[in-house]
OpenMM code with the backbone's topology and positions (N, CA, C; nanometers):
from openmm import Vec3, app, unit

residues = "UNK UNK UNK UNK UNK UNK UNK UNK UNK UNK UNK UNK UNK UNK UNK UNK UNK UNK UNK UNK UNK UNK UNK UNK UNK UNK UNK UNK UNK UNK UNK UNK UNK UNK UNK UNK UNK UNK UNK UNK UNK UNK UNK UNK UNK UNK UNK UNK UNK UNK UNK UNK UNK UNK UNK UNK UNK UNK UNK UNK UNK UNK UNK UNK UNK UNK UNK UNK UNK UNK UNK UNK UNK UNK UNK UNK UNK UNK UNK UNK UNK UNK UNK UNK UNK UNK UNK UNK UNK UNK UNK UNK UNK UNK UNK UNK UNK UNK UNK UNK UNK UNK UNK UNK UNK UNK UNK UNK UNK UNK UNK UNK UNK UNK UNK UNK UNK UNK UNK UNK UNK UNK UNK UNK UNK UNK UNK UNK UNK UNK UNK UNK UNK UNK UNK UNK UNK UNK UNK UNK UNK UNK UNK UNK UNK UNK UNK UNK UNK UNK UNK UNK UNK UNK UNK UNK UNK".split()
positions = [
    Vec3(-0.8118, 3.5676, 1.4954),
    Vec3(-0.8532, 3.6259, 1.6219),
    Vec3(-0.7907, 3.5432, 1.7341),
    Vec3(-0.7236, 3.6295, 1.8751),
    Vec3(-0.6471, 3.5133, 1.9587),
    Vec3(-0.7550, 3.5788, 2.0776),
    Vec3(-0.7937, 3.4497, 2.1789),
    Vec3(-0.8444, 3.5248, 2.2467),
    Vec3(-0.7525, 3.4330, 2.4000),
    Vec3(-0.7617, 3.5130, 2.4940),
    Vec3(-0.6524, 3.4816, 2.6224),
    Vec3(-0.7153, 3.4371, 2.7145),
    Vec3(-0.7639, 3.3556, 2.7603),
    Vec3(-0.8194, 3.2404, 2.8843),
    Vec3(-0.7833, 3.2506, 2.9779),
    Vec3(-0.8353, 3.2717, 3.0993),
    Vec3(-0.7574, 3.2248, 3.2833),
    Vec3(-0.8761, 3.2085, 3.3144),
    Vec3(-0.8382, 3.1579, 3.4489),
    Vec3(-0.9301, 3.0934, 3.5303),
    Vec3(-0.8144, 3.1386, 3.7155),
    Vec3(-0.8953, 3.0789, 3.7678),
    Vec3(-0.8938, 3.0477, 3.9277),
    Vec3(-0.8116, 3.1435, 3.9564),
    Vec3(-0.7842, 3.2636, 4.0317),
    Vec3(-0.6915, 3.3558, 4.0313),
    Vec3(-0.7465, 3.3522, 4.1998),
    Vec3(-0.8427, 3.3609, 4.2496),
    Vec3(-0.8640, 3.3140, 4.4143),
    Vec3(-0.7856, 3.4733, 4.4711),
    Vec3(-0.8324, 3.5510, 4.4541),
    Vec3(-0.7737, 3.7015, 4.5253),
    Vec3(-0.6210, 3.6909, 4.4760),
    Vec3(-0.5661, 3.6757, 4.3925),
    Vec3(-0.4409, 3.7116, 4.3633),
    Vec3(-0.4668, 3.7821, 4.2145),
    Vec3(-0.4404, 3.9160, 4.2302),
    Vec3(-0.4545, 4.0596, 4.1087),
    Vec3(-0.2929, 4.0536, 4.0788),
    Vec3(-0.2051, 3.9713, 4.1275),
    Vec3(-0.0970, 4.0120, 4.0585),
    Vec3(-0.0666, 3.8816, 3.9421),
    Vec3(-0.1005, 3.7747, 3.9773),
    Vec3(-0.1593, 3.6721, 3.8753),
    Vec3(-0.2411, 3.6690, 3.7390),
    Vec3(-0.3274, 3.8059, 3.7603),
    Vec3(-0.4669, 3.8306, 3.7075),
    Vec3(-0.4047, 3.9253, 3.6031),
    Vec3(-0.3273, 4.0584, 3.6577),
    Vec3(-0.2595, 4.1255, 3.6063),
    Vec3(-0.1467, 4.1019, 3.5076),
    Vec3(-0.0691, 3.9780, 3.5501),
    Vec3(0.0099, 3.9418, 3.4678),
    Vec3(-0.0481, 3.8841, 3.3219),
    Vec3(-0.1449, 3.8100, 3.3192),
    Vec3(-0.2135, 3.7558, 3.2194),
    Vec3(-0.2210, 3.8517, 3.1087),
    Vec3(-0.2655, 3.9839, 3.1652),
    Vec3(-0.2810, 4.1071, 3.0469),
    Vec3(-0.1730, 4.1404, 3.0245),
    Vec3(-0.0597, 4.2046, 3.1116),
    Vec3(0.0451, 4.1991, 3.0661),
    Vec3(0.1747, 4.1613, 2.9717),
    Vec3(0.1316, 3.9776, 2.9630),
    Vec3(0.1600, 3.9107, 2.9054),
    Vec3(0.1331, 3.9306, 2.7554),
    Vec3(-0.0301, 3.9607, 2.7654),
    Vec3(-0.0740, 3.9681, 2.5851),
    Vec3(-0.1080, 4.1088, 2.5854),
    Vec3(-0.0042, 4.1722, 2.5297),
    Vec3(-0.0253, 4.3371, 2.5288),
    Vec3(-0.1137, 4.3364, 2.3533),
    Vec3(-0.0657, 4.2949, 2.2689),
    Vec3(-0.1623, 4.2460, 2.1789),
    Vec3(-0.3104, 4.2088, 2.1581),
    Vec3(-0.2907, 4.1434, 2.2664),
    Vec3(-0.4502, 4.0629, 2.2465),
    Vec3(-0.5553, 4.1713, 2.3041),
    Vec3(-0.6947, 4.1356, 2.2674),
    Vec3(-0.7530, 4.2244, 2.3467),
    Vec3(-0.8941, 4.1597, 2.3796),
    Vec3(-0.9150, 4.0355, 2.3558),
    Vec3(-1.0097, 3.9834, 2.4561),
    Vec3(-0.9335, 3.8608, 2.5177),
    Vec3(-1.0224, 3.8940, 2.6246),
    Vec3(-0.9575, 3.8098, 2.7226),
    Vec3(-1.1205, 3.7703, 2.7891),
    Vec3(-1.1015, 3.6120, 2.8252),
    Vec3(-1.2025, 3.5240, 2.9017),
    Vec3(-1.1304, 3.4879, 3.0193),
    Vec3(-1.2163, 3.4886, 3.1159),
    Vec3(-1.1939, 3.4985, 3.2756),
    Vec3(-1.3013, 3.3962, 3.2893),
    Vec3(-1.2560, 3.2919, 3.3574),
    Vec3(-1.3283, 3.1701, 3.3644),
    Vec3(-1.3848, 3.1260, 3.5398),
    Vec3(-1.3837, 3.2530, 3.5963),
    Vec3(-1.4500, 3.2604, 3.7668),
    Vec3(-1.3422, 3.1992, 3.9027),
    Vec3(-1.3456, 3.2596, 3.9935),
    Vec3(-1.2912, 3.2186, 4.1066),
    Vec3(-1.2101, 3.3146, 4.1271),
    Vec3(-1.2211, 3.4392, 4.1232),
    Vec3(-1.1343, 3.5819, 4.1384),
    Vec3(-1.2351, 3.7167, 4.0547),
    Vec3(-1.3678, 3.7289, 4.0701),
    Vec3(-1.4406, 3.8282, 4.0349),
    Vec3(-1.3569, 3.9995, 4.0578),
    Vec3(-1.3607, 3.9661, 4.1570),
    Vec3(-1.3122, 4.1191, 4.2356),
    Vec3(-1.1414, 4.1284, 4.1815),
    Vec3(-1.0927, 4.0741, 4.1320),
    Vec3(-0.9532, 4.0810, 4.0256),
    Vec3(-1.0248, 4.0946, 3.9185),
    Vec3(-1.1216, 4.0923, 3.8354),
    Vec3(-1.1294, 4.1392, 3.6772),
    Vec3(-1.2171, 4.2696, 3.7217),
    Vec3(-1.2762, 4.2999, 3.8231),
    Vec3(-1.3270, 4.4235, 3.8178),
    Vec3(-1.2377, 4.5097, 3.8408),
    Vec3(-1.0671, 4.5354, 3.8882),
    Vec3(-1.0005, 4.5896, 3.8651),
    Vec3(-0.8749, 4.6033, 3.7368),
    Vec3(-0.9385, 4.5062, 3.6882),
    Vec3(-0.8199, 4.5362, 3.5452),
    Vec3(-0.8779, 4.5777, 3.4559),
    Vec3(-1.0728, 4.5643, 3.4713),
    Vec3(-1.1560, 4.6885, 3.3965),
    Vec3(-1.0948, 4.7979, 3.3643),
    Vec3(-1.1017, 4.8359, 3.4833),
    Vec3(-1.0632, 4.9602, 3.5300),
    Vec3(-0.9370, 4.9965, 3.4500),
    Vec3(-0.8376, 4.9461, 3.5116),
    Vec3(-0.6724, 4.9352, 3.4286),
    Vec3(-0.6690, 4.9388, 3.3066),
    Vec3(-0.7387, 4.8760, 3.2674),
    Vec3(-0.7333, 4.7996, 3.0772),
    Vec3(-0.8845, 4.8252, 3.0355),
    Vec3(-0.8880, 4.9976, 2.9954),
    Vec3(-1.0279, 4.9960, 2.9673),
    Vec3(-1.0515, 4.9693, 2.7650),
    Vec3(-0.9178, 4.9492, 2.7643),
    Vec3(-0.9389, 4.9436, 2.5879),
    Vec3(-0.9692, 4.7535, 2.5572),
    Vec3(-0.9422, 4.6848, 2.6471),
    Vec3(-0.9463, 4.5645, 2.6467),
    Vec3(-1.0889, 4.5337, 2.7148),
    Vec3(-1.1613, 4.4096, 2.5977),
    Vec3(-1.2402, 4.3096, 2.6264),
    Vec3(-1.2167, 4.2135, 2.7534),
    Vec3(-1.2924, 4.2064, 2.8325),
    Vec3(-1.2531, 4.1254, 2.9487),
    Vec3(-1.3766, 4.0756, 2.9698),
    Vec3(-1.4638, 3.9312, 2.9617),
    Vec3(-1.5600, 3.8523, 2.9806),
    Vec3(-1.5340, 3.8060, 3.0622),
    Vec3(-1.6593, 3.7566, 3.1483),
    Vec3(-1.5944, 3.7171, 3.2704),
    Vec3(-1.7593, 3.5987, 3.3010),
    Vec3(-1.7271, 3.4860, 3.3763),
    Vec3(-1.8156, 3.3943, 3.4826),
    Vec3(-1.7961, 3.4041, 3.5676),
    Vec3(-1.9060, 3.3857, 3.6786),
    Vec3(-1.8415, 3.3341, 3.7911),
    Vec3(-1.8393, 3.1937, 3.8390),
    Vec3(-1.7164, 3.2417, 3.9353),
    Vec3(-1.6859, 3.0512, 3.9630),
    Vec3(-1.7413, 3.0201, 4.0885),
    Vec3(-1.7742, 2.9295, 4.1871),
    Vec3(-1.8190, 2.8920, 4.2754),
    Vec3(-1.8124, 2.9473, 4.4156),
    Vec3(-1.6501, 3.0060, 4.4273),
    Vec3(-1.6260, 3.1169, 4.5519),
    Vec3(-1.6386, 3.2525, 4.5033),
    Vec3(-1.7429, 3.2689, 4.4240),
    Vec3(-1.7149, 3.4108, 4.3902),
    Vec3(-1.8950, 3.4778, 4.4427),
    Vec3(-1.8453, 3.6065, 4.4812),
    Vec3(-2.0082, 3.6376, 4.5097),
    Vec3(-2.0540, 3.7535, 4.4524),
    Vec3(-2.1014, 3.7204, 4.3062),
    Vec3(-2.1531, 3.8105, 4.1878),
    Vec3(-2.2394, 3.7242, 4.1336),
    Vec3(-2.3232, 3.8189, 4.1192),
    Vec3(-2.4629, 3.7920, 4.0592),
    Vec3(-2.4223, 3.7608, 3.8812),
    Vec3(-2.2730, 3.7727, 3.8549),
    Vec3(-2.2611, 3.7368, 3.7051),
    Vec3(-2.2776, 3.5899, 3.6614),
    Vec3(-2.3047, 3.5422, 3.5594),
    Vec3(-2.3913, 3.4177, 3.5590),
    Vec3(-2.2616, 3.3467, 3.5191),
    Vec3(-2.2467, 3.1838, 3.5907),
    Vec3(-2.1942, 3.1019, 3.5680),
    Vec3(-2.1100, 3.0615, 3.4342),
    Vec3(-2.2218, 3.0904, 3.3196),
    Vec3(-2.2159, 3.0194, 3.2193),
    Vec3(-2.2575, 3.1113, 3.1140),
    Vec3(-2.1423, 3.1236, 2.9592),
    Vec3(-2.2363, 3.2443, 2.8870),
    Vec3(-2.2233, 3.1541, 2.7651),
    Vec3(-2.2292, 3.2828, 2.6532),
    Vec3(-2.1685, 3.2095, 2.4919),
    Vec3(-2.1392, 3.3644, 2.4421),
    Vec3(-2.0228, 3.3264, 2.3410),
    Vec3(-1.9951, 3.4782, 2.3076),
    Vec3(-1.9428, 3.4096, 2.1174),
    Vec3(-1.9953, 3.4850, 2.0551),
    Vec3(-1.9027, 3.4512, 1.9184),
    Vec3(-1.7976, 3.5270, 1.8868),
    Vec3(-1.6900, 3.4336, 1.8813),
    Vec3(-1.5523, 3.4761, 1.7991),
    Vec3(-1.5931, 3.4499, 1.6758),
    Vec3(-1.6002, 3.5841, 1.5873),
    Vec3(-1.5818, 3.5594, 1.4674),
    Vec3(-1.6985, 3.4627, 1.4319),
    Vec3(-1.6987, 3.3453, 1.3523),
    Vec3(-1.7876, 3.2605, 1.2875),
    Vec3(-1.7941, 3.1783, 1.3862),
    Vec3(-1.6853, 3.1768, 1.4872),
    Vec3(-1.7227, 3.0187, 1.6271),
    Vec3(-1.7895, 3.1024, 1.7386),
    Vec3(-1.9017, 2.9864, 1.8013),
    Vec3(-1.9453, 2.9910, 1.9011),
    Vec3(-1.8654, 2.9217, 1.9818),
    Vec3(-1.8640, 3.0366, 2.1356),
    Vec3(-1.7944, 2.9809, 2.2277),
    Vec3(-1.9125, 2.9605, 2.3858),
    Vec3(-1.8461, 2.8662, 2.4386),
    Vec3(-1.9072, 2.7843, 2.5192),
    Vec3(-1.8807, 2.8315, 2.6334),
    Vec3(-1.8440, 2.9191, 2.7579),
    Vec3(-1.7546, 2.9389, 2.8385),
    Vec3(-1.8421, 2.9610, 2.9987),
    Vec3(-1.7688, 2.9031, 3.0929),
    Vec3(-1.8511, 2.8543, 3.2171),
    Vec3(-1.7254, 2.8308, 3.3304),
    Vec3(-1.7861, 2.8014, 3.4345),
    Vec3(-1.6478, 2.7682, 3.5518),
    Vec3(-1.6499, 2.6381, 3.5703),
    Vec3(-1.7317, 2.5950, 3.5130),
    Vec3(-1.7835, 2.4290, 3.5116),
    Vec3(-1.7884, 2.3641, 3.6613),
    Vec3(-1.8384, 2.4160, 3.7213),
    Vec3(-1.9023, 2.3147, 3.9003),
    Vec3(-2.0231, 2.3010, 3.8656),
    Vec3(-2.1331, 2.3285, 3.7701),
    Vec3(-2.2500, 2.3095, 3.7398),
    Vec3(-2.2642, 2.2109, 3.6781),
    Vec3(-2.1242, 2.1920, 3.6135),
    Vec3(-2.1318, 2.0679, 3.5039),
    Vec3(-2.0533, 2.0008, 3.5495),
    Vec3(-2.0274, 1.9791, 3.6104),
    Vec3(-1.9282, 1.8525, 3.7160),
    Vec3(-1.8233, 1.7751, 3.6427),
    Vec3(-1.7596, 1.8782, 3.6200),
    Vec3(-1.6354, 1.8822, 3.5109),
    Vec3(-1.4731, 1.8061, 3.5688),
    Vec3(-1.5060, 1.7996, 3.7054),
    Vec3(-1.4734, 1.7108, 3.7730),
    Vec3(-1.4243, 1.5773, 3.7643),
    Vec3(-1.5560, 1.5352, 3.6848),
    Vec3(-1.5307, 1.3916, 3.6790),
    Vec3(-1.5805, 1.3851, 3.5140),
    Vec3(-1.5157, 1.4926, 3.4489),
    Vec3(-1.5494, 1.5002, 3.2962),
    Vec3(-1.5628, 1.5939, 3.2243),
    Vec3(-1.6224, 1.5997, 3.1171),
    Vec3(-1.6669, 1.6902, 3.0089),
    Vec3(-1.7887, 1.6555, 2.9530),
    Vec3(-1.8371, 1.4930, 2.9546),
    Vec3(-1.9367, 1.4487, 2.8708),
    Vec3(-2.0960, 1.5730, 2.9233),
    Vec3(-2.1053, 1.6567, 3.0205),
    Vec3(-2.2390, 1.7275, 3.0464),
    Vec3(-2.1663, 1.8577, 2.9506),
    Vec3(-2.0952, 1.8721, 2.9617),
    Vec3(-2.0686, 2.0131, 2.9037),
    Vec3(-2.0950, 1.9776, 2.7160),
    Vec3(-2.0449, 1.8625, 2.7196),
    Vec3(-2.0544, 1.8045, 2.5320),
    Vec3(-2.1700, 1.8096, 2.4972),
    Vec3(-2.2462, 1.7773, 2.5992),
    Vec3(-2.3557, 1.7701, 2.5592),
    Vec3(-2.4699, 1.8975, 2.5515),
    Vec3(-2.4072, 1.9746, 2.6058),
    Vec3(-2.4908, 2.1743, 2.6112),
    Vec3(-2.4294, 2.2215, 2.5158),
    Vec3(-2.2595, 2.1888, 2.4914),
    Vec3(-2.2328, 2.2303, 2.3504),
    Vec3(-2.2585, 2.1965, 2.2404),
    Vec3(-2.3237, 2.1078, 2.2025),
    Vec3(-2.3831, 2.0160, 2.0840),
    Vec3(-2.5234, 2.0763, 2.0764),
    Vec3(-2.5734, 2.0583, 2.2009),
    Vec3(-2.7355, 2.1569, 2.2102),
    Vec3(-2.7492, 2.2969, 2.1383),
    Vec3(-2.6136, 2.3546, 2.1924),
    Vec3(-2.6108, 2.5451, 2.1516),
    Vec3(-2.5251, 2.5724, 2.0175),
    Vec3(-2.4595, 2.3909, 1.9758),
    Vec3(-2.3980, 2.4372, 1.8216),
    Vec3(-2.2358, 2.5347, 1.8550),
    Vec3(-2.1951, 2.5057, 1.9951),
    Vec3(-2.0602, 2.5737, 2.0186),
    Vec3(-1.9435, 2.4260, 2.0048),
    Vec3(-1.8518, 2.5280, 1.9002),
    Vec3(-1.7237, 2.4640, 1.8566),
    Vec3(-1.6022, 2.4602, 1.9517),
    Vec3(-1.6537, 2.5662, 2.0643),
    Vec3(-1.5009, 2.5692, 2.1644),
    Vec3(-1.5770, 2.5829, 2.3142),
    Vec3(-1.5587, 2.4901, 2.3748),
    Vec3(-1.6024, 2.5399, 2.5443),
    Vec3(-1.4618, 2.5294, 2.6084),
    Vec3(-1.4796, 2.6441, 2.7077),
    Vec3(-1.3554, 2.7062, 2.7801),
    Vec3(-1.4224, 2.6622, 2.9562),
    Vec3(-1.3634, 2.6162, 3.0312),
    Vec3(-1.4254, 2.6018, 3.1513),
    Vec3(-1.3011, 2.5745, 3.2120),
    Vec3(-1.3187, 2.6197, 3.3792),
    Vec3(-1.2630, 2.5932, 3.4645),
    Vec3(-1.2565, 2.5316, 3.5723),
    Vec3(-1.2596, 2.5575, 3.7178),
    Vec3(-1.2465, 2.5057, 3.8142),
    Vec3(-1.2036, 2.3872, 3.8667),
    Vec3(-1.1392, 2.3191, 3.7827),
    Vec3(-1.0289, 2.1816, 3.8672),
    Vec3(-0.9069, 2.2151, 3.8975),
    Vec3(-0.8362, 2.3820, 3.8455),
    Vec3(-0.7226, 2.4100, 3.8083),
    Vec3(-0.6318, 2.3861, 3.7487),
    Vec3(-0.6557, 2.2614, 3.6533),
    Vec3(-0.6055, 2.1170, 3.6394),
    Vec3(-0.6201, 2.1745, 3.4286),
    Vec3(-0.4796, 2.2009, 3.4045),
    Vec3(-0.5164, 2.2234, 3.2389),
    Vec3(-0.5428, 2.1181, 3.1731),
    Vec3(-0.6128, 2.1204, 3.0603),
    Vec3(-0.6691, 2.0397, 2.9837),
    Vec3(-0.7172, 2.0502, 2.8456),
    Vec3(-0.6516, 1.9888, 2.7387),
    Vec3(-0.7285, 1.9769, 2.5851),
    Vec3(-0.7878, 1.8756, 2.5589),
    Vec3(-0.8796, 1.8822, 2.4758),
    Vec3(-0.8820, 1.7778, 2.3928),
    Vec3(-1.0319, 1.8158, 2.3184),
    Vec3(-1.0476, 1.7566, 2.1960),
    Vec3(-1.0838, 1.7763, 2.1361),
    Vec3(-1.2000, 1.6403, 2.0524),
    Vec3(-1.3231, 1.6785, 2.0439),
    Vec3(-1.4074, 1.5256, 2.0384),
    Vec3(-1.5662, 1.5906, 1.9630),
    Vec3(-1.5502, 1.4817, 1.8428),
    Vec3(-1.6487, 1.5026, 1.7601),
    Vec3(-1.6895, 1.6543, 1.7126),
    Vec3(-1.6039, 1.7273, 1.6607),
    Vec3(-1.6273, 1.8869, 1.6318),
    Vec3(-1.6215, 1.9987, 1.7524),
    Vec3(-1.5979, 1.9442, 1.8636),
    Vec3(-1.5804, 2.0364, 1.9915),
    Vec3(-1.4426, 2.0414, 2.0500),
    Vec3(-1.4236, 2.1552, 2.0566),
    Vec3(-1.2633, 2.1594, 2.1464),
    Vec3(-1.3190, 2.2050, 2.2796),
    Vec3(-1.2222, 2.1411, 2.3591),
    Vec3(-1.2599, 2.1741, 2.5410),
    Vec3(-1.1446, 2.1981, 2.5994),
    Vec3(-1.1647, 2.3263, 2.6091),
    Vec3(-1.0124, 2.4080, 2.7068),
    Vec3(-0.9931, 2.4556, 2.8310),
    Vec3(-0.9320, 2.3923, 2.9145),
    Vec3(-0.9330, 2.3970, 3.0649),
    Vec3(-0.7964, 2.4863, 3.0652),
    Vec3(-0.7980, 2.6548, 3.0994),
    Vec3(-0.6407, 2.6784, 3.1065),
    Vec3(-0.5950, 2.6807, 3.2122),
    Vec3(-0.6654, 2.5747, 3.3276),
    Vec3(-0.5621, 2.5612, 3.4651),
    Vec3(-0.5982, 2.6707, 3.5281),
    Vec3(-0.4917, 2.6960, 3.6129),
    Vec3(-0.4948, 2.7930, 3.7037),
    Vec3(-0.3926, 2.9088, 3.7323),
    Vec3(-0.4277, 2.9988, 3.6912),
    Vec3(-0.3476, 3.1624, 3.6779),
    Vec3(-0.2856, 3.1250, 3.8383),
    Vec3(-0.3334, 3.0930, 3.9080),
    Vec3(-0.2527, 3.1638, 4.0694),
    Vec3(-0.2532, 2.9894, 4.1188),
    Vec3(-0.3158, 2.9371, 4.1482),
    Vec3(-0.2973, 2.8141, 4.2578),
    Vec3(-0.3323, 2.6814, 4.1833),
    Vec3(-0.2312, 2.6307, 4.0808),
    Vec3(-0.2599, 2.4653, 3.9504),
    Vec3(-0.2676, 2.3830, 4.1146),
    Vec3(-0.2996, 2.2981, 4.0562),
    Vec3(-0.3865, 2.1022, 4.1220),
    Vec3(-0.3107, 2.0360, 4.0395),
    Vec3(-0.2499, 2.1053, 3.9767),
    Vec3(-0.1324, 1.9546, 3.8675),
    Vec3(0.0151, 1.9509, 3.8714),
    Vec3(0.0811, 1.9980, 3.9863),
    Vec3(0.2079, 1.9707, 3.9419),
    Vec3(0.2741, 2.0583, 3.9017),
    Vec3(0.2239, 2.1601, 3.7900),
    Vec3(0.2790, 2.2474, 3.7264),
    Vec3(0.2950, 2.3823, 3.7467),
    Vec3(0.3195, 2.4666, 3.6843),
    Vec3(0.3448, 2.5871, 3.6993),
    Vec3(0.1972, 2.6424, 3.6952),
    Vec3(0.2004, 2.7987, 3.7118),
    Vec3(0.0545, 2.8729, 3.7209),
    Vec3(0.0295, 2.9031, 3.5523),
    Vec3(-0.1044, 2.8841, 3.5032),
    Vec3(-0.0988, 2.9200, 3.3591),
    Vec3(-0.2161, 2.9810, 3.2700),
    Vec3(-0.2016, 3.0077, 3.1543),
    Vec3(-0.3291, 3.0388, 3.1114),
    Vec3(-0.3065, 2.9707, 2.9812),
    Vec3(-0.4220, 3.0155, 2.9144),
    Vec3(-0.4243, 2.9619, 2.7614),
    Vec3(-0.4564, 3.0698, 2.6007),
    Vec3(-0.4391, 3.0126, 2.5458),
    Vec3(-0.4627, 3.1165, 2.4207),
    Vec3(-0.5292, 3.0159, 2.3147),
    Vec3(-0.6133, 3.0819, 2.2638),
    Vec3(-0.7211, 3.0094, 2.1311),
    Vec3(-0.6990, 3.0854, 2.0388),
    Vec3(-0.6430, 3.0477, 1.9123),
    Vec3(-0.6279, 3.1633, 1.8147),
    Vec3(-0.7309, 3.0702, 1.6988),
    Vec3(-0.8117, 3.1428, 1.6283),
    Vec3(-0.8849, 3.1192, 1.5360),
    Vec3(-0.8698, 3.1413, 1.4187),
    Vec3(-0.8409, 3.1181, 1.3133),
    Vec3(-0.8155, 3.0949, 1.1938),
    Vec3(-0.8602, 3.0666, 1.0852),
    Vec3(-0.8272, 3.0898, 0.9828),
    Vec3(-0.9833, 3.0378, 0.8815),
    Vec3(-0.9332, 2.9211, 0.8560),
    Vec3(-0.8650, 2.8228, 0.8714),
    Vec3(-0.8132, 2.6900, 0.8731),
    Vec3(-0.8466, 2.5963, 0.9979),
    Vec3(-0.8894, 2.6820, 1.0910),
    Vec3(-0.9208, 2.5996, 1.2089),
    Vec3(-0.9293, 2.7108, 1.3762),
    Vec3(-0.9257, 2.5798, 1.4430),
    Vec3(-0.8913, 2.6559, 1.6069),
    Vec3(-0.8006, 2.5889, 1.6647),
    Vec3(-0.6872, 2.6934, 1.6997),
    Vec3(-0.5587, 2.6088, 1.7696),
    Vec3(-0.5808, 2.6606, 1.9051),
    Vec3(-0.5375, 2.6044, 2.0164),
    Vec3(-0.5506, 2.5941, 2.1947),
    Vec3(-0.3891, 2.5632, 2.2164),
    Vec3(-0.3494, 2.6591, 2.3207),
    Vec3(-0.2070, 2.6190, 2.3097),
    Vec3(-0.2145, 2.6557, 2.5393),
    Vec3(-0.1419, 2.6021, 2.6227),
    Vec3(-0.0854, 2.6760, 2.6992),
    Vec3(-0.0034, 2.6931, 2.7242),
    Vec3(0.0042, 2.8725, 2.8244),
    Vec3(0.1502, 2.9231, 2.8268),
    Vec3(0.1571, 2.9388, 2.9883),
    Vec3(0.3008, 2.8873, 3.0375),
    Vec3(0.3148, 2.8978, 3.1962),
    Vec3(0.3485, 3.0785, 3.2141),
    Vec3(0.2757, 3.0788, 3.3505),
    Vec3(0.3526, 3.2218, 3.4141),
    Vec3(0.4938, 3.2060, 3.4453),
] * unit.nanometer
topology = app.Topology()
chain = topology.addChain("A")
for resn in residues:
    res = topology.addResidue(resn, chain)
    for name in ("N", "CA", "C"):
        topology.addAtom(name, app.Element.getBySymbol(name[0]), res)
């Protein structure tokens, strides 16, 4: 199962758009908050496609911050992370994922991509679809699941 990650898209639908574009294959896709009003139009667009969505801190929807969804046999962890002050870490989020028994948390809002992986938890930051904080290009991520494991990879726009 691959599932397609973005985050921070900040009113840019052609950023948002490209992401699907990109994985004409895939068909869920996690939206990690800070561009609400861009996944309520690729609903629309892409009604055969899964599209989950948080919201992130500039966003003004009553959709909740923080969910869990199972891929397959993994629980996933997925949030915009300003609640968890992801900022200056991961150790609050390790610790709600250890609570809820999730193998993958996906979070956003530093724009800033990020892996890594600690004591049975993978933590995937895929940056930022429209406006990165690192230097780099705009990007997202892909989690493909496997019965051998979970691989996290990112891909630039």
């Amino acid at each position: 199962m691959r599932l397609i990650v973005f985050s921070d898209t900040h009113g840019s639908f052609a950023a948002a758009r490209e992401v699907i574009e990109r994985n004409p294959g895939s068909y869920t896709f996690i939206f990690l908050g800070d561009g609400a009003k861009e996944i309520d139009k690729l609903r629309i667009i892409y009604p055969e496609k899964t599209i989950l969505n948080v919201s992130g801190n500039c966003d003004n929807s009553y959709t909740p911050d923080t969910d869990l969804y199972n891929a397959g046999k993994v629980k996933v962890l997925f949030t915009h992370g300003h609640r968890y002050n992801v900022k200056y870490g991961t150790d609050t989020l390790y610790e709600k994922a250890k609570a809820l028994g999730a193998e993958l948390v996906l979070f956003g809002h530093t724009h800033t991509r990020l892996y890594e992986y600690r004591d049975g938890v993978h933590f995937l930051n895929p940056g930022s679809a429209a406006l990165p904080r690192d230097g780099k290009n705009p990007c997202y991520a892909f989690v493909d699941i496997t019965p051998k494991g979970i691989i996290c990879g990112h891909v630039d726009i």
